[in-house]
N, C-alpha and C positions, 0 to 999 in steps of 0.2 A: 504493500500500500504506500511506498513508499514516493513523495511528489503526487499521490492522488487525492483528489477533493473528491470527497464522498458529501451528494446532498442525502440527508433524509424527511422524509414527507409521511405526514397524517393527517387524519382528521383532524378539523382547529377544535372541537369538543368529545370528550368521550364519557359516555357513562356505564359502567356496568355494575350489577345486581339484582337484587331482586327489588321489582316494582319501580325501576329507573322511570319507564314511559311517561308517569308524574311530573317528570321535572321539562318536559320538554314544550312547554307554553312558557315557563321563563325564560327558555333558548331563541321561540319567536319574536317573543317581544322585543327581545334583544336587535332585531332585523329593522330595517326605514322602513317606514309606512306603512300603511296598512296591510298584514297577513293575509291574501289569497291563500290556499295552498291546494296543488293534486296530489291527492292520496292514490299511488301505484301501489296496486297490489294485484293477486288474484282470486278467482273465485271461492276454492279451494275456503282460505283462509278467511272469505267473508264467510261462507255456510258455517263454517265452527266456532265464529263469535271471534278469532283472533285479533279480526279488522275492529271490528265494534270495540274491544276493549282500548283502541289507538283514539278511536273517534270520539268514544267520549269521556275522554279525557280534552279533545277538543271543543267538543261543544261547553262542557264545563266552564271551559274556559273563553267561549265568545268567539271562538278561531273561525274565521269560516274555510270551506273546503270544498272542493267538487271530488270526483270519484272514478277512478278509471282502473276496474279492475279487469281486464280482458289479458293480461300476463299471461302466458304460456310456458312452459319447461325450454329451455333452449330457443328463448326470446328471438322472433323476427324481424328486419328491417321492418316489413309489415306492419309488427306488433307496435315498433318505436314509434314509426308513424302516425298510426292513429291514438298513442298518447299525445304525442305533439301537436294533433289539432287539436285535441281537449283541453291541453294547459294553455293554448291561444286562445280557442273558442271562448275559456271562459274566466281570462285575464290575470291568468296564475302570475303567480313571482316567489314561487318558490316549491317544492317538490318534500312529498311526503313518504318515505317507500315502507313500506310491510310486506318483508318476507327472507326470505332467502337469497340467490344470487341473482335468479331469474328478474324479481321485482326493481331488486335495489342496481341490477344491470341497466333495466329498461329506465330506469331514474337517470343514474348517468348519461345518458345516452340522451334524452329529454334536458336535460340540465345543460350539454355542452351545446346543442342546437340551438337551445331557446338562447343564450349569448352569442355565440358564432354565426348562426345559419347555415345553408345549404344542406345537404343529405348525408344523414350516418356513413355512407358508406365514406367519403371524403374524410373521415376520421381516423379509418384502419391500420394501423400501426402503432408509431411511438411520437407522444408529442406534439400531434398534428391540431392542434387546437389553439388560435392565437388569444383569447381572453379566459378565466374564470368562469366556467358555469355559473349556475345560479341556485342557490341555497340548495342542500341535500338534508333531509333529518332520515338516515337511516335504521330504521327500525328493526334488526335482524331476529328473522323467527327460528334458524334453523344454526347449529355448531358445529358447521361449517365452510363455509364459500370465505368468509374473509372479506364478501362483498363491502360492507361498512367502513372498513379502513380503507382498504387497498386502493392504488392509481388506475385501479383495471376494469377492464368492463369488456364483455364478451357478447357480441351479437352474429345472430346465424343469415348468413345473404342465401336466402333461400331458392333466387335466381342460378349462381353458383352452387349451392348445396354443400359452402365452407361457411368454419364461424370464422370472424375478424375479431381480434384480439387488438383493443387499443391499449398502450400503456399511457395514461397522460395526468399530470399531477392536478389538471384543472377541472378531474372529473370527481376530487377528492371531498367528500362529505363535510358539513359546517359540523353537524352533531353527529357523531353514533351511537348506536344504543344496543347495550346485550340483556336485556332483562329475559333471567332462564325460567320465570312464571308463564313467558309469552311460550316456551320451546315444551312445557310439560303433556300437551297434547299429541305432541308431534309422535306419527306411526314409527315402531320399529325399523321397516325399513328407509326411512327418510333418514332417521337417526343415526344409523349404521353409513346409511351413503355420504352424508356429509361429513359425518364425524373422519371416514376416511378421506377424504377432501383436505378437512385439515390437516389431516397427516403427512398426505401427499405434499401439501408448499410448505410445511414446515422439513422433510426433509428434500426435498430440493430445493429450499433456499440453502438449509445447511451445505449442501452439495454444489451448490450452482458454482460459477465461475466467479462471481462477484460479490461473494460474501463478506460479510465484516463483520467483528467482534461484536458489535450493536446487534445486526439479526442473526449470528451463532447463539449470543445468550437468549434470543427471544424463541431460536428457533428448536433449539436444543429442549427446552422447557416446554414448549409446547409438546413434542415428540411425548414429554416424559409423563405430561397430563394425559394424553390420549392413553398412553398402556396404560393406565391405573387409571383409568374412568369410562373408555369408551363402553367396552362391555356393560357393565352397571347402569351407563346411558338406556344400551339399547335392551338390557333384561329389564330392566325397571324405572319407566317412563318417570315414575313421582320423585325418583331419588333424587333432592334436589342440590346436593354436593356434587355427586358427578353431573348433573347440569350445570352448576356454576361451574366446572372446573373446565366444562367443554367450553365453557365461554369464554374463558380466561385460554385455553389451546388456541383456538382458532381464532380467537380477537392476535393473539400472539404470531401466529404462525403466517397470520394475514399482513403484519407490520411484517415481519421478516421477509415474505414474498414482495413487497411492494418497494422493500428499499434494498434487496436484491437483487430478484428474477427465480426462473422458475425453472423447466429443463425438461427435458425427450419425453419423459410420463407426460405431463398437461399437452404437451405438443400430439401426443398420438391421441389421447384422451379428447380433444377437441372435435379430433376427425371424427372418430367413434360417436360422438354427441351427432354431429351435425348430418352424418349418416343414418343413422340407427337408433335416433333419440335415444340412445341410453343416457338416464340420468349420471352427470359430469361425475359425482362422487364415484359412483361404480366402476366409470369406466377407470378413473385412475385410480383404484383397491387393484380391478383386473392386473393393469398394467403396469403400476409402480414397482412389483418384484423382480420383474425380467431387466427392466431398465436399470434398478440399483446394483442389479445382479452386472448388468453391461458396463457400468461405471464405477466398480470396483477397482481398476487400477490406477484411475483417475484420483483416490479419494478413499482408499485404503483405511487407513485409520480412522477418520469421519466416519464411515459404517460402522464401527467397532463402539464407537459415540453413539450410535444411532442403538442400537442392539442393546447394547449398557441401559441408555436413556428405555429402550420398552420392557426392560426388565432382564433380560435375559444376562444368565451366569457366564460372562467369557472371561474371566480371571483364569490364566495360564494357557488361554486358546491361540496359535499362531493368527496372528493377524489376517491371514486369508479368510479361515473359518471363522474368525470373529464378524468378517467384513459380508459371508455366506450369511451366519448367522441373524444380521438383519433382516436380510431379506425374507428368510423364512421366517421368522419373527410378523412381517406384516403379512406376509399369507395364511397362519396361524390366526392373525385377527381377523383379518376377512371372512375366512371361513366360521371359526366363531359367531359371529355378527351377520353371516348367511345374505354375503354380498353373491348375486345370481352372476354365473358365467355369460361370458359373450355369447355362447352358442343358442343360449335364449331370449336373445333377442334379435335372432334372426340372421344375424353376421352370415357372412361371404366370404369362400377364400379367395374368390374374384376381385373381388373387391381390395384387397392387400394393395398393390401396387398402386394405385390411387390414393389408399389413405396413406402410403408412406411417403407418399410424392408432395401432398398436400402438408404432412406434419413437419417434414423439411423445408415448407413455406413457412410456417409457424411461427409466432413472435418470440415464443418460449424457446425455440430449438439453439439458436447462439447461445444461451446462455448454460445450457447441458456441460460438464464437466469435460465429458470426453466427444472430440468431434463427431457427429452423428456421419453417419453413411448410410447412405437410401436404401441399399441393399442390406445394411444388417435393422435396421428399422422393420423394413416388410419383417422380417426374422424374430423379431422382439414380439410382435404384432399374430403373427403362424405361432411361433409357440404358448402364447400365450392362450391362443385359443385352443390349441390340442392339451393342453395343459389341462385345461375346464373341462374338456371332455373327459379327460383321464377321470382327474377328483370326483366326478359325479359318481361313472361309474362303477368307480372303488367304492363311493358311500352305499350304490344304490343294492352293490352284493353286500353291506355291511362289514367289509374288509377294515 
């Protein structure tokens, strides 16, 4: 690091614990002029009261508000769209999101247009935004996307049938909020998919190429909350210490990705998403063991960190198998936590060669430890999925 300037960026407020959502009409007030605001969310989370429990705490408080819950899993240009004529239509100045990544995506996305102009897609990359969005209170339901700190924001060009990954600090939230009362609802497997999400950017920030002591300690820590709470998340929805703790993971793990980068997992994960809607969390559980496994010589010891940090015993293990031992370490959770393989959701082995063509486009792939090659990617991608076929039918003869 030596003659390098490292910026780091977050949220300018953060609140977590239990019942934070309260405090966030003193966060308004704080804003010029009068509070419009569009409430982004989706349906999902209005039918089971989660939105209502946001709103009225706004009504309480005088805020007015319009409503655009039509968010989808793997948000579309489409979808941003017709947020954006709603926060125009009805004279917003500021953005409200509930939910997960998908919500608090299409927020950013809404946010940087309604200051910029022109079309989402003009966004895609790194940076590409000349002023500050326009107010964010991210309201995260789910432990883990990172959505509420991070610089990132992820939308699917459905015309293409790639997602565009922006990285840009001006898509960065005024307030975020982890209140784990909002996450006690949340199904088993949402639990599971995201909580492995957080795992994923907390060890490929550890990993990436541009780490720094700031998100090693954030990132290391997060690693260390996931083994000692995910399970207990996803066994027992009411336990509200492993919900705080997953809050405090991926609020963590989400700063370390964001003043990092990320690496080869999110980059093939992306494709998998925009292909095969498999929810993003899954797809990087599938995927992160083959990759960490790929980037082993890269980063040797750092695995052994990784391993340590999810519990597992490698005091007097040659550094190889300590660096193996990771990996199976997070296939071990996966399964646990009854992450569904690719092959049920429909995957192609046709399809390979496209999605590694396309994750080699990826904004996350530079930043992978060890340089990616297209042809060992399709590789990482093929065994991953003969992999899932194997595990199955090992479980299903009760082997």
């Amino acid at each position: 690091m030596e003659n390098h300037v490292v910026e780091l960026v977050q949220p300018r407020h953060t609140l977590i614990g239990e019942n934070s959502i309260l405090e966030i009409p003193q966060f308004l007030h704080r804003l010029e002029g009068t509070v419009t605001a569009l409430v982004v969310t989706d349906q999902g989370l209005v039918k089971i009261g989660t939105v209502k429990k946001v709103t009225d705490v706004l009504d309480r408080a005088g805020i007015r508000y319009w409503t655009y819950d039509g968010v989808q899993p793997n948000p579309s240009v489409g979808v941003v769209n017709k947020a954006m004529e709603q926060y125009t239509r009805q004279g917003c100045n500021c953005i409200i999101a509930i939910g997960g990544g998908s919500p608090i995506d299409v927020a950013k996305a809404v946010s940087i247009l309604a200051a910029n102009g022109g079309r989402i897609e003009d966004y895609c990359g790194v940076r590409k935004s000349a002023r500050p969005g326009v107010p964010i209170v991210a309201v995260n339901t789910t432990a883990g996307t990172g959505s509420e700190v991070t610089c990132a924001y992820v939308i699917t060009d459905e015309v293409k049938n790639v997602k565009m990954v922006m990285m840009d600090p001006n898509c960065l939230a005024y307030l975020a909020i982890n209140d784990p009362t909002l996450m006690v609802g949340m199904p088993p497997s949402l639990t599971a998919a995201t909580g492995m999400d957080a795992l994923t950017h907390a060890v490929e920030a550890y990993t990436c190429r541009e780490a720094t002591p700031y998100t090693d300690a954030l990132a290391i820590e997060a690693i260390r909350l996931v083994g000692r709470s995910l399970r207990r998340a996803v066994a027992d929805g009411c336990d509200m210490q492993a919900r705080t703790d997953m809050c405090w993971a991926e609020y963590m793990a989400g700063l370390a990705f964001s003043n990092a980068g990320l690496g080869l997992g999110h980059s093939i994960a992306h494709q998998l998403g925009a292909q095969y809607h498999i929810p993003h969390g899954a797809a990087c559980a599938q995927i992160l063991p083959r990759v960490m496994e790929y980037n082993i010589p890269a980063c040797l010891e750092r695995m052994g960190d990784i391993a340590a940090a999810l519990g597992a015993d490698i005091r007097g293990l040659p550094a190889q198998e300590a660096a193996q031992t990771a990996a199976d370490c997070v296939r071990d959770l996966s399964e646990d936590i009854g992450i569904r393989p690719l092959h049920r959701y429909g995957f192609s082995m046709d399809d390979i060669p496209l999605l590694a063509r396309h994750a080699m486009e990826d904004t996350c792939t530079p930043s992978n430890p060890v340089d990616a090659v297209e042809g060992e990617v399709a590789r990482i991608i093929a065994k991953t999925y003969c992999e899932g076929l194997v595990v199955e039918a090992v479980r299903r003869q009760g082997l």
